[in-house]
C-alpha positions in Angstrom: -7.2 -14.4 -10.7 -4.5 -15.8 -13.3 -6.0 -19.5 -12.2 -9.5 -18.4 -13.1 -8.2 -16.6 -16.8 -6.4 -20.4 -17.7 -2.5 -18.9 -16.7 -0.4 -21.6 -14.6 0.9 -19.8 -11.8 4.4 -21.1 -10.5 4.3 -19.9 -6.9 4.0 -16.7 -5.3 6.4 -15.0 -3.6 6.7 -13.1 -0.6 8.7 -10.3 0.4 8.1 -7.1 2.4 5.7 -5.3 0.8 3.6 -7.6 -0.3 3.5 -11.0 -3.3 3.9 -11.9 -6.5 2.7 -14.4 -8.6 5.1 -16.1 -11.2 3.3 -16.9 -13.9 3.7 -20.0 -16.5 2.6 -17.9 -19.4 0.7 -14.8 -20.2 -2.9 -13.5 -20.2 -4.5 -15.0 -23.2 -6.6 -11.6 -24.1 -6.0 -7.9 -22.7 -9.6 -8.1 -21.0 -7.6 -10.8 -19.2 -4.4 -8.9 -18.3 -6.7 -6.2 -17.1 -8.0 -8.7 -14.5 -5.0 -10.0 -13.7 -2.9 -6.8 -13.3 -5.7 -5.0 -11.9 -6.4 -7.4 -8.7 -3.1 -6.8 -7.2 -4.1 -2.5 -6.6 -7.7 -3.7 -6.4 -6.8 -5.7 -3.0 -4.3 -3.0 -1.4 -7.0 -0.8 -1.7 -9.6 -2.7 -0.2 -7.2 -3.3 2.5 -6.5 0.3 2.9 -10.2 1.1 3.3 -10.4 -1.9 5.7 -7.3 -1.0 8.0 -8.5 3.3 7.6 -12.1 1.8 8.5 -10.7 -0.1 11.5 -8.1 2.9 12.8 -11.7 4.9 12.9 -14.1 2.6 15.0 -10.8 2.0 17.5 -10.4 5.4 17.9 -14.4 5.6 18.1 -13.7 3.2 20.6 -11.0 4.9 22.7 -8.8 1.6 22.0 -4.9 2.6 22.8 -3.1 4.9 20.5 -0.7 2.2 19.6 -3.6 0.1 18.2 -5.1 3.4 16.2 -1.6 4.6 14.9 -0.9 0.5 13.8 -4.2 0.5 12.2 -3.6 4.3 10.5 -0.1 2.8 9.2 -1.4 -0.3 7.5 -4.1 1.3 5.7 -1.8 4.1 4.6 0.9 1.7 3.4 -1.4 -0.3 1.9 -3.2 2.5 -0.3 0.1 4.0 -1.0 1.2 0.7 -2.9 -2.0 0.6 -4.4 -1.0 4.1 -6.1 2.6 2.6 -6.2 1.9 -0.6 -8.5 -0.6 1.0 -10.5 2.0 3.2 -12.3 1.8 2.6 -15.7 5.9 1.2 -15.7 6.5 -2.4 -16.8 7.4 -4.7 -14.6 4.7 -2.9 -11.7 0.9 -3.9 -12.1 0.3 -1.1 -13.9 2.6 -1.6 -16.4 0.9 -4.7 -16.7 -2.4 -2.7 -17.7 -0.2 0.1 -20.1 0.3 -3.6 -21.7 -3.5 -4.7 -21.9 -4.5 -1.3 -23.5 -1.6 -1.0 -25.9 -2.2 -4.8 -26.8 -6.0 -3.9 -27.2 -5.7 -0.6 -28.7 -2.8 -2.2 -31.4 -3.7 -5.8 -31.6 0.0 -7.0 -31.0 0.9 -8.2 -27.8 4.8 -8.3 -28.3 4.4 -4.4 -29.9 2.0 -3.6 -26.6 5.0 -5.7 -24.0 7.9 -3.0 -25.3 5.3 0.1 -24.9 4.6 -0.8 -21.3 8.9 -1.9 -21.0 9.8 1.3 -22.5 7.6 3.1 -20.0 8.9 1.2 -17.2 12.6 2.1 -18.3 11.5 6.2 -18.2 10.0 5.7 -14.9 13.4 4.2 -13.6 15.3 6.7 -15.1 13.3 9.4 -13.6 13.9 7.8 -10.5 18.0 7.6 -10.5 17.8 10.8 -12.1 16.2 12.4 -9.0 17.7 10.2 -6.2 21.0 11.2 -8.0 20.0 14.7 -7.6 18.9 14.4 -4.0 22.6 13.3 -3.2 24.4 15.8 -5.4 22.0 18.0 -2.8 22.9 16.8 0.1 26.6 16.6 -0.8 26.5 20.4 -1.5 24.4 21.3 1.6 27.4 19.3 3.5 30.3 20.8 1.6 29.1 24.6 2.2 27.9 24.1 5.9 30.0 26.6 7.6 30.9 28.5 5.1 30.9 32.2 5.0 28.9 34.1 2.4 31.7 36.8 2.3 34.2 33.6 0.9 31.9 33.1 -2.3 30.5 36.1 -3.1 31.5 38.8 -5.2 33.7 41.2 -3.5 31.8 45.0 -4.5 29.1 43.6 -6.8 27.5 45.8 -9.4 24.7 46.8 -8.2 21.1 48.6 -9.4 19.7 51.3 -7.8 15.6 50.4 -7.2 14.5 53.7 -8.8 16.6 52.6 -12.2 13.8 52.3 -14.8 14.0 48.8 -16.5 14.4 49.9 -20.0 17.5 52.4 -18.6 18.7 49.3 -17.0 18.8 46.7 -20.2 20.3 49.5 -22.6 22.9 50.6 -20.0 26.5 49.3 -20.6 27.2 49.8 -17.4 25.2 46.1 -16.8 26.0 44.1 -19.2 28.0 41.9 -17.5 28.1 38.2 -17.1 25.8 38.3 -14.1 22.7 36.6 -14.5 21.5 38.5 -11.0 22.5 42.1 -9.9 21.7 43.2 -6.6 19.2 46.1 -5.8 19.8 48.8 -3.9 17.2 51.6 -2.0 18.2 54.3 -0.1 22.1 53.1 0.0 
C-alpha cells in the first residue's frame, strides 16, 4: 500500500506477531496515511473472519478438535491485533491514523506527528502504570498469604449498632475517629 501512495519501503520486518514495513519517507497527504496505516488492521481482520470462517466449516465438518481450536486461535489472535494496532498511540497503526486526522483536521503534519506521539506516550504510561500495579498486587497477595486477620486488625474496634439512625451516628462523638470504616453490629 505505501508502494502504491509513491513511499519507498526499506524492507519489512518480521517478528512474532506479525510485519512492518520501514518506510523511506512519509505519506505525502493524510488520505494517504489513512491507507497506509489502515491496511495493516484492515488485513488482521480479514484474516480473523477467514480463520473464525474456517474454525466454523471444520467443526461443520467434524474435522479434529486440534484443527478447530488451531483455527479458533488464529482468527482470535488475529482480530485481537486488529483491535491492538488500531489504538490511536503513535508508533501502533492507529497512531498512524490519530496522525492523518490531526494532520487533516490542522493542516500541519509535524503539529499532527506530536498529537499522535503524545497519545502514544499516555497509552504507555497507562500501561506501566497498571502492570506496576498488578505487581504491587501480587506482591501484597504474597506477603499476607498466611496471615491471620486477628494480627492486623484492630483489637475491640468501635463499633455501630445497626438500629443507630445515621444522623445519631455522624453527630455522635463517640465516632469520630480516624476510621474510615466502623463495623456494624445486630443483635450482639
Amino acid at each position: 500500500m505505501a508502494r502504491r501512495n509513491g513511499v519507498d519501503v526499506d524492507d519489512i520486518v518480521l517478528w512474532l506477531l506479525g510485519g512492518a514495513a520501514r518506510l523511506k519517507s512519509g505519506a505525502s497527504s493524510p488520505a494517504a496515511e489513512v491507507r497506509i496505516a489502515g491496511v495493516g488492521p484492515l488485513v488482521r481482520l480479514v484474516l480473523g473472519g477467514v480463520f473464525a470462517a474456517g474454525a466454523w466449516l471444520l467443526a461443520r465438518a467434524s474435522a479434529s478438535g486440534l484443527a478447530v481450536e488451531g483455527m479458533v486461535w488464529l482468527a482470535g489472535i488475529n482480530l485481537l491485533l486488529a483491535v491492538f494496532n488500531a489504538v490511536p498511540a503513535a508508533p501502533l497503526d492507529g497512531g498512524r491514523l490519530l496522525r492523518a486526522f490531526l494532520w487533516w483536521r490542522t493542516g500541519d503534519r509535524l503539529r499532527a506527528t506530536a498529537g499522535a506521539a503524545t497519545a502514544g506516550r499516555i497509552f504507555g504510561w497507562f500501561l506501566i502504570a497498571a502492570a506496576t500495579l498488578e505487581v504491587r498486587q501480587a506482591e501484597l497477595r504474597a506477603t499476607l498469604a498466611g496471615v491471620p486477620v486477628s494480627r492486623v486488625m484492630t483489637a475491640d474496634p468501635v463499633s455501630v449498632p445497626a438500629v443507630l439512625p445515621l444522623d445519631r451516628f455522624l453527630a455522635d462523638p463517640l465516632y469520630r475517629f480516624r476510621h474510615s470504616a466502623f463495623p456494624v453490629t445486630g443483635d450482639g
